[in-house]
C-alpha positions as CSV (number, residue, x, y, z in Angstrom):
1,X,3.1,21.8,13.1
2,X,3.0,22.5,9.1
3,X,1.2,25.9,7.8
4,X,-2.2,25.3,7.0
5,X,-3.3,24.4,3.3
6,X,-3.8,27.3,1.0
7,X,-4.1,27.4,-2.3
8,X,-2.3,30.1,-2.9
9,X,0.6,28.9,-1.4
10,X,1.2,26.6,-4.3
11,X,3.6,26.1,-6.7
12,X,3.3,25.7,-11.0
13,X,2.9,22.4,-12.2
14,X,5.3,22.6,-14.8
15,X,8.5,21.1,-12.8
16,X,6.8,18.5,-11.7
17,X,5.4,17.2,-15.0
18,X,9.0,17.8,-16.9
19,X,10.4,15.7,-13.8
20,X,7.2,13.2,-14.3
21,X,7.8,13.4,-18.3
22,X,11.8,12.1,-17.8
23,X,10.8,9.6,-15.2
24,X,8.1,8.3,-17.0
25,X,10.2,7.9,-20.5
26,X,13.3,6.4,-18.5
27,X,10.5,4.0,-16.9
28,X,9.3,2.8,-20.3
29,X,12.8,2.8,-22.1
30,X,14.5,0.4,-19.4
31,X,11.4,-2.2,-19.1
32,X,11.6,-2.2,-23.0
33,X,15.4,-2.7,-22.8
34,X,16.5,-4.1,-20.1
35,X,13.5,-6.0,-18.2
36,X,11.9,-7.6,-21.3
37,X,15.1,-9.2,-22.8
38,X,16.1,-10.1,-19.5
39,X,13.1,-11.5,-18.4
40,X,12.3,-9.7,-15.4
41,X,9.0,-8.5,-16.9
42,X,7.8,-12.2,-16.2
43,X,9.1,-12.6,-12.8
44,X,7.3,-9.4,-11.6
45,X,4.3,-9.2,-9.5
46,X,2.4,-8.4,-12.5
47,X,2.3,-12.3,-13.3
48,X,-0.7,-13.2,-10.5
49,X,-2.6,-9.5,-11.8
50,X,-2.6,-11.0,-15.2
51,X,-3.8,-15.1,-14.0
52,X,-6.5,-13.0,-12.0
53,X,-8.1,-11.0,-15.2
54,X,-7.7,-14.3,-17.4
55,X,-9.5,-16.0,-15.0
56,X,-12.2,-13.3,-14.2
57,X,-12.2,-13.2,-17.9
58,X,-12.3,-16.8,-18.7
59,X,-13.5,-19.1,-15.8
60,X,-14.5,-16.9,-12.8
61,X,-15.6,-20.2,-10.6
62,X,-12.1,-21.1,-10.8
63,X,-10.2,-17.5,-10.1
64,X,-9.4,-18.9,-6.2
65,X,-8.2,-22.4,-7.6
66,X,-4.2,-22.1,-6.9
67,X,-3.7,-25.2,-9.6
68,X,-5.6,-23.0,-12.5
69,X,-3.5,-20.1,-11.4
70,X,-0.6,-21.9,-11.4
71,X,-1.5,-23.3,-15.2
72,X,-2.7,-19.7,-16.5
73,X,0.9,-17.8,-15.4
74,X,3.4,-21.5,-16.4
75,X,1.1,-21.0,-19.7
76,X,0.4,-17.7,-21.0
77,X,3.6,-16.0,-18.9
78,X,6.3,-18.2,-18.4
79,X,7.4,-21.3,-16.4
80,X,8.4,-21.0,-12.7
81,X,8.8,-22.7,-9.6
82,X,6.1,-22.1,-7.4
83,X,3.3,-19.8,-7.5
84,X,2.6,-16.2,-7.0
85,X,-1.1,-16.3,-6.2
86,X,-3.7,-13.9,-6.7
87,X,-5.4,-12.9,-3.3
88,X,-7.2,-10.2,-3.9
89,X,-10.9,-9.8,-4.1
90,X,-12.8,-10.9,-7.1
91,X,-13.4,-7.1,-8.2
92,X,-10.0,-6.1,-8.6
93,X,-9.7,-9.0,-11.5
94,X,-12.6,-7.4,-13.3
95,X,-10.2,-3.9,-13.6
96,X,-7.5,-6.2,-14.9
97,X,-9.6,-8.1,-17.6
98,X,-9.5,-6.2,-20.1
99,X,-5.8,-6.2,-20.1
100,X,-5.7,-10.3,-20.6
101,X,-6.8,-10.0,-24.0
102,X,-3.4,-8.8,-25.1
103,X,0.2,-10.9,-25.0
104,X,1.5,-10.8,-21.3
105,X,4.5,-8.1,-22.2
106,X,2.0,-5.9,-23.6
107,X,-0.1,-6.2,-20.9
108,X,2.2,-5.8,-18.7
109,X,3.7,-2.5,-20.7
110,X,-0.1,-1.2,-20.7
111,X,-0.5,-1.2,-16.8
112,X,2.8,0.2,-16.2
113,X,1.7,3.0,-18.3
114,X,-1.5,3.0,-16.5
115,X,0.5,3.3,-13.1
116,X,2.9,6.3,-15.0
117,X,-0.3,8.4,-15.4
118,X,-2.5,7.0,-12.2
119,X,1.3,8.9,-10.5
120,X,0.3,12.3,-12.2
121,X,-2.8,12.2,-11.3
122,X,-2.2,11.5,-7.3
123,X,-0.2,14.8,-7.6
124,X,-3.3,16.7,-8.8
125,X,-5.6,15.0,-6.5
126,X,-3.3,15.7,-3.1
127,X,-1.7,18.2,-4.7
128,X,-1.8,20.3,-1.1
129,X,-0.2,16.8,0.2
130,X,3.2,17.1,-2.1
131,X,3.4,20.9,-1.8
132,X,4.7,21.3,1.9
133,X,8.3,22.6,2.3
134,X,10.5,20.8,4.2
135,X,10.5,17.4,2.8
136,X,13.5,15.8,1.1
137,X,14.8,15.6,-2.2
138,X,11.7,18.4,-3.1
139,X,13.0,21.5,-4.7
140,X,9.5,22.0,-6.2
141,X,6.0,19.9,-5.3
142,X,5.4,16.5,-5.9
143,X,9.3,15.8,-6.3
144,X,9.4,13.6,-3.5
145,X,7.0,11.1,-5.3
146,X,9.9,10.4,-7.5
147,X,12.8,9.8,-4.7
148,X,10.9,6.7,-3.1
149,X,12.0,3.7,-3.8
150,X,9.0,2.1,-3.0
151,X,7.0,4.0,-5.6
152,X,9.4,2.9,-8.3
153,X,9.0,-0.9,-7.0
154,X,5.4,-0.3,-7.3
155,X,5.6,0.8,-10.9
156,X,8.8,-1.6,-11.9
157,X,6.7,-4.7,-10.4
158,X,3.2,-3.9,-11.7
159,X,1.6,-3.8,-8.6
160,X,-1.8,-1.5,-7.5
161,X,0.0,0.4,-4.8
162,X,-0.4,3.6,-6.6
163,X,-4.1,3.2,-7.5
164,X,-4.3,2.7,-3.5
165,X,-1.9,5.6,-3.0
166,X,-4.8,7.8,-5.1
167,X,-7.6,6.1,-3.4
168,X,-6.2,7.6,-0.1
169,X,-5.8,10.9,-1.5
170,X,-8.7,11.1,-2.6
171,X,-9.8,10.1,1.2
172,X,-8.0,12.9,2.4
173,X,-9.3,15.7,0.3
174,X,-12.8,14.6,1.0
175,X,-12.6,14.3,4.7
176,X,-10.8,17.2,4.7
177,X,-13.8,19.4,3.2
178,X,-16.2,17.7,5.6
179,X,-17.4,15.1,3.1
180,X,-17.1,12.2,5.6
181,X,-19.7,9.8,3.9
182,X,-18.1,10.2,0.1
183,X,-14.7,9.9,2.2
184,X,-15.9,6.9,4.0
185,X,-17.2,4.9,0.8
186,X,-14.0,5.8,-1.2
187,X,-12.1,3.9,1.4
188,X,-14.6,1.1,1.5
189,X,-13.7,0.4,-2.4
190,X,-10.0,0.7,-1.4
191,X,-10.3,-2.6,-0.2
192,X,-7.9,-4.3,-3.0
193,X,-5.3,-4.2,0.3
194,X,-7.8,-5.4,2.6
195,X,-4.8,-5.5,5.3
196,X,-4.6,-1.8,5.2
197,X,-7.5,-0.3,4.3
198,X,-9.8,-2.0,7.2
199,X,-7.6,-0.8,9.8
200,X,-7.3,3.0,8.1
201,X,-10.6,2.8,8.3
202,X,-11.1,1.9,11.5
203,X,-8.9,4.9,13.0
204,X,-10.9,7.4,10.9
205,X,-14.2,6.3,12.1
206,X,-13.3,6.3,15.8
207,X,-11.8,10.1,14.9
208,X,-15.0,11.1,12.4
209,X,-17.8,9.0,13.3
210,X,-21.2,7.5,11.5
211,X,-20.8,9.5,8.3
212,X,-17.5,8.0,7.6
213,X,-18.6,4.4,9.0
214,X,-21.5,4.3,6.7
215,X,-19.9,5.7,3.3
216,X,-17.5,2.9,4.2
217,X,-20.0,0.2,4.8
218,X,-21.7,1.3,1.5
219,X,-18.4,1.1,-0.3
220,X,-17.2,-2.2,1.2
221,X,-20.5,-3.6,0.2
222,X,-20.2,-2.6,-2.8
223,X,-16.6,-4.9,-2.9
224,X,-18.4,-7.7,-1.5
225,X,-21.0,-7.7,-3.7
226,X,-19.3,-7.6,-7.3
227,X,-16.5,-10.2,-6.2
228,X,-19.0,-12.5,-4.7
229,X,-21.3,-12.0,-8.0
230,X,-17.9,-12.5,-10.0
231,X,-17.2,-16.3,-8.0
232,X,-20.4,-17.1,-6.2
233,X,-19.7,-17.4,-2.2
234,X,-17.8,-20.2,-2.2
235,X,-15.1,-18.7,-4.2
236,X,-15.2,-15.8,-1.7
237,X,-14.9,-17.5,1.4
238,X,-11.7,-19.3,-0.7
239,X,-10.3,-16.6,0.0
240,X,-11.0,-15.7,3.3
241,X,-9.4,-18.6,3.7
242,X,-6.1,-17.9,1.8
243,X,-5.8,-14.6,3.7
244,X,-5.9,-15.8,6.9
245,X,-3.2,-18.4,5.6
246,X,-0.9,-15.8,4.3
247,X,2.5,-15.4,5.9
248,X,3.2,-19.1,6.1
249,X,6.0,-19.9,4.0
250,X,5.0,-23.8,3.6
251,X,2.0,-22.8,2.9
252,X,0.2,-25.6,0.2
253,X,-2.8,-25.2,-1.9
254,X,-2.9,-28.5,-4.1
255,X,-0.2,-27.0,-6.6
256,X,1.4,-29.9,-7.7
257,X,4.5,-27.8,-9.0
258,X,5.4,-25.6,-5.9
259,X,4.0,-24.2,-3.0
260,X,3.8,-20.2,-2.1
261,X,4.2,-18.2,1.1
262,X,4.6,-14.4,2.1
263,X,8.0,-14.6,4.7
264,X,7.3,-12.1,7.7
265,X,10.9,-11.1,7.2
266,X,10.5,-9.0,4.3
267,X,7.3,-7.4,6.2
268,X,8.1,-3.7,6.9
269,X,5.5,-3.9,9.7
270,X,4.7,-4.8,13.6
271,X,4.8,-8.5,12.2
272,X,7.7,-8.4,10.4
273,X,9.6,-6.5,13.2
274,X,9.0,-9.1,15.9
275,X,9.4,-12.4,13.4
276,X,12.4,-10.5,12.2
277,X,14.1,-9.4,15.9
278,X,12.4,-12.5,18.0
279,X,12.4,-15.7,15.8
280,X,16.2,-16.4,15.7
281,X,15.4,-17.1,19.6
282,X,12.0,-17.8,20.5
283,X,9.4,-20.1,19.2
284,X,7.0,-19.7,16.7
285,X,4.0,-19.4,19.1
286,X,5.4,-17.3,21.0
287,X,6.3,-14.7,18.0
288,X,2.9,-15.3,17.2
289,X,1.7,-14.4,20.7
290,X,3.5,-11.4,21.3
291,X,2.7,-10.1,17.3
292,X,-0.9,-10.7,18.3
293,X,-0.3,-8.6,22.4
294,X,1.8,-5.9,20.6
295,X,-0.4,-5.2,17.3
296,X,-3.7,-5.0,19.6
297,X,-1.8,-2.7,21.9
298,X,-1.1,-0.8,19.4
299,X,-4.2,-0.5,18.2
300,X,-6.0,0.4,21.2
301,X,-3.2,3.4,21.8
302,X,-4.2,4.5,18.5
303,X,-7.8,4.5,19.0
304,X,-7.6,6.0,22.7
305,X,-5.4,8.7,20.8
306,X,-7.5,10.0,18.3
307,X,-10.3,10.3,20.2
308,X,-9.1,12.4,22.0
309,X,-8.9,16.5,21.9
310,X,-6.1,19.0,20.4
311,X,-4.6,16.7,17.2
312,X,-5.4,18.9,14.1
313,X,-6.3,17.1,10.7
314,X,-3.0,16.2,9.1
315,X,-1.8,14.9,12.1
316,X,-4.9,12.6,12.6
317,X,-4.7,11.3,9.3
318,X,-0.9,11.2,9.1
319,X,-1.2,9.0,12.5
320,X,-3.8,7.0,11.1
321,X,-1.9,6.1,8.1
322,X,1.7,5.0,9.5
323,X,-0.5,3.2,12.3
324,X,-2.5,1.2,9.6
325,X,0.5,0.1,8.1
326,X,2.4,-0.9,11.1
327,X,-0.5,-3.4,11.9
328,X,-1.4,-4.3,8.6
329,X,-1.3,-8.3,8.6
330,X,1.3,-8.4,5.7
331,X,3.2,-5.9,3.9
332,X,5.4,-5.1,1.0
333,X,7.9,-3.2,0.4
334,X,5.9,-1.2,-2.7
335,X,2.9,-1.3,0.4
336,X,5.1,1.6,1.5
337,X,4.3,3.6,-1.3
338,X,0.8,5.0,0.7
339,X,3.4,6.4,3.0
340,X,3.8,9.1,0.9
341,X,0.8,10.4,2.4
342,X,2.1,11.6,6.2
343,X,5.3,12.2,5.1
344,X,3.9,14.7,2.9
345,X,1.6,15.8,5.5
346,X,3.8,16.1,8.2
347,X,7.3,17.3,6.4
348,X,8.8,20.9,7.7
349,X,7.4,19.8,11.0
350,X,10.3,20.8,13.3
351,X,10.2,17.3,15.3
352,X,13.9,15.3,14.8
353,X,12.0,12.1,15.2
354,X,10.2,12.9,12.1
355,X,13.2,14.2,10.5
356,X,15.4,11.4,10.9
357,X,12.9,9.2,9.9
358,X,12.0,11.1,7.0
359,X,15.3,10.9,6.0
360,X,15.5,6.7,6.4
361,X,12.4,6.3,4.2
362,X,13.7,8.0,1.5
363,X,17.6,6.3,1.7
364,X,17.1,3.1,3.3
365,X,14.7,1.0,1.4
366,X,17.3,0.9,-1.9
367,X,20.1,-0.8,-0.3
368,X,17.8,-2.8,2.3
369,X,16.5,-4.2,-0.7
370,X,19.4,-4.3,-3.1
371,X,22.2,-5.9,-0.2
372,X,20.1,-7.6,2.5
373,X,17.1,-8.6,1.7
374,X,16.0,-10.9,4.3
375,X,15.7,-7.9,6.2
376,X,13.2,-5.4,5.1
377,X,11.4,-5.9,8.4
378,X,13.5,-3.4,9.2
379,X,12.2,-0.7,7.5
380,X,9.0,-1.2,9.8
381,X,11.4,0.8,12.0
382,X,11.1,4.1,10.5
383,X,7.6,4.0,10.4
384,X,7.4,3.4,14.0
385,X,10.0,6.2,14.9
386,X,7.8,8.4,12.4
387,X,4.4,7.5,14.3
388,X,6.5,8.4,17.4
389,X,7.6,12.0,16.0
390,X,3.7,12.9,15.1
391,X,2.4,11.7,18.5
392,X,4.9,13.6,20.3
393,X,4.6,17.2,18.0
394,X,0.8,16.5,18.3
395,X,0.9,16.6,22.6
396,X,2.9,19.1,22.2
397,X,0.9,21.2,20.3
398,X,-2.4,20.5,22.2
399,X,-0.5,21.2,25.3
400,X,0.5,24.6,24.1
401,X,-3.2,25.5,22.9
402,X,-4.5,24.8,26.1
């Protein structure tokens, strides 16, 4: 297992902010040069951020209506087939707001920005996460934020992975000094990715109990109440509804224009894994079957496992994190970025599962992405192999305490 956290055993700052300074400045230089004459800044995830806020901003009964969307982004954006909807809750659109009242490009410039420094500051929150030796591509802490390709997307694309990404080291630094209920309601306003947040939380709490369960039940609340303040229930249980619906790739929602769909191919998850190895010969129900047989299986393995005895605290939450993801309903390739998290934990661990999947995570996703896209399901596979690695230097751990 790692050496324990100390302090002491840290590095300076000062490589990693020249490193974060040069990234940062290459960041902004190529989206001013090369994305916004190209157009790419319109085509990026950014697109449905910036509908949502306008909307919160403008007509908040209406946020959840796919037409209005569809007129706010073909409008103040640019024109495009289909749709790239906003399914987040309500409250997230009330962070974005204030953005809207600028031109989309300089909106879109602000936030990445805002993602550029929210980076920094998950180094100095989990700053004892990015210190461990061992990891690749780190000659000094925090380096290894930089190497993953999935950060980059997160940043390129203007997504919220990274606010998530400090949301969940923030988690860790409270649980880890025995805070359990601030812990708990952190992770309960982490629920902008609904599809891995509930199921983080849910492996904590079986681990740490009622404190954690009820600073998550206050944060969640908390959630539920602004966003269904923000478009009355009706609006919310819109998108309940969308949620449930996401993943079909014919999916319709009255858009006269287009319709929009998440493809489970491109889900580096259980999900995407089985629609991606299984679909080519099997029908759809039974994919959907044996998703549904393997993701609950998983789940209860994962709950049976951390309750029990000998695990130390990085390995619990490292498990918890890779397990979350791998049963996460849908999933990105920039959702990858809260990976970060147990590979930091877990790196120098002298496990080869770990270490060969260590090494995939930070040399795969580029060219996955880059040469064969259809197939980013596969990068659910170093995940897996990575869960695999803790479990097994975990037993063997407890089995040498005892």
């Amino acid at each position: 297992m790692t050496e324990p956290y100390s302090p002491h055993n840290l590095r300076s700052s000062r490589p990693f902010l020249l490193v974060w300074s040069v990234y940062s400045l290459a960041m902004l230089v190529g989206v001013w040069f090369l994305f916004f004459p190209s157009g790419s800044a319109e085509r990026a995830d950014f697109r449905q951020l910036y509908a949502g806020g306008y909307l919160a901003r403008t007509d908040p009964a209406n946020l959840y209506e796919y037409a209005w969307q569809k007129k706010v982004q073909d409008t103040l954006v640019s024109k495009a087939d289909g749709l790239l909807p906003f399914i987040r809750p309500a409250y997230e659109a009330w962070l974005v707001a204030p953005l809207t009242h600028l031109p989309y490009r300089m909106a879109y410039f602000g936030f990445l920005c805002i993602n550029l420094l929210l980076l920094m500051a998950c180094f100095f929150v989990g700053r004892d996460i990015f210190s461990r030796k061992g990891i690749i591509a780190q000659p000094r802490p925090g380096l290894q934020l930089f190497a993953f390709f999935p950060v980059t997307v997160a940043i390129l694309q203007g997504q919220d992975s990274i606010l998530f990404l400090l949301g969940v080291c923030l988690v860790y630094r409270l649980l880890r000094s025995g805070r359990g209920f601030l812990a708990g309601a952190i992770l309960g306003l982490l629920l902008l990715k609904p599809q891995v947040a509930l199921p983080l939380a849910l492996f904590l709490i079986v681990r740490y109990g009622f404190s954690l369960f009820a600073g998550f039940a206050v944060g969640g609340s908390i959630v539920f109440a602004a966003s269904v303040v923000l478009v009355t229930w009706q609006g919310f249980l819109a998108l309940v509804r969308v949620l449930l619906l996401t993943g079909s790739v014919s999916v319709s929602q009255n858009i006269p224009t287009g319709s929009f769909g998440v493809f489970p191919f491109i889900m580096p998850n259980i999900r995407g894994l089985i629609s991606g190895l299984a679909a080519w010969f099997l029908p759809g129900r039974i994919v959907f079957a044996l998703t549904i047989v393997l993701t609950t299986c998983l789940v209860l393995w994962a709950i049976r496992t951390l309750r029990g005895t000998g695990f130390d605290f990085d390995a619990v939450f490292s498990l918890s994190t890779a397990c979350a993801v791998l049963v996460s309903y849908y999933l990105h390739i920039h959702d990858l970025t809260v990976m970060q998290v147990p590979l930091g934990l877990m790196s120098g661990t002298k496990n080869s599962y770990i270490s060969k999947s260590t090494i995939l995570f930070y040399l795969a996703p580029q060219f996955v992405v880059l040469f064969a896209h259809n197939f980013q399901y596969l990068l659910g596979l170093p995940v897996l192999v990575f869960l695999y690695g803790v479990f097994q230097t975990s037993r063997e751990a407890a089995v040498r305490t005892n």
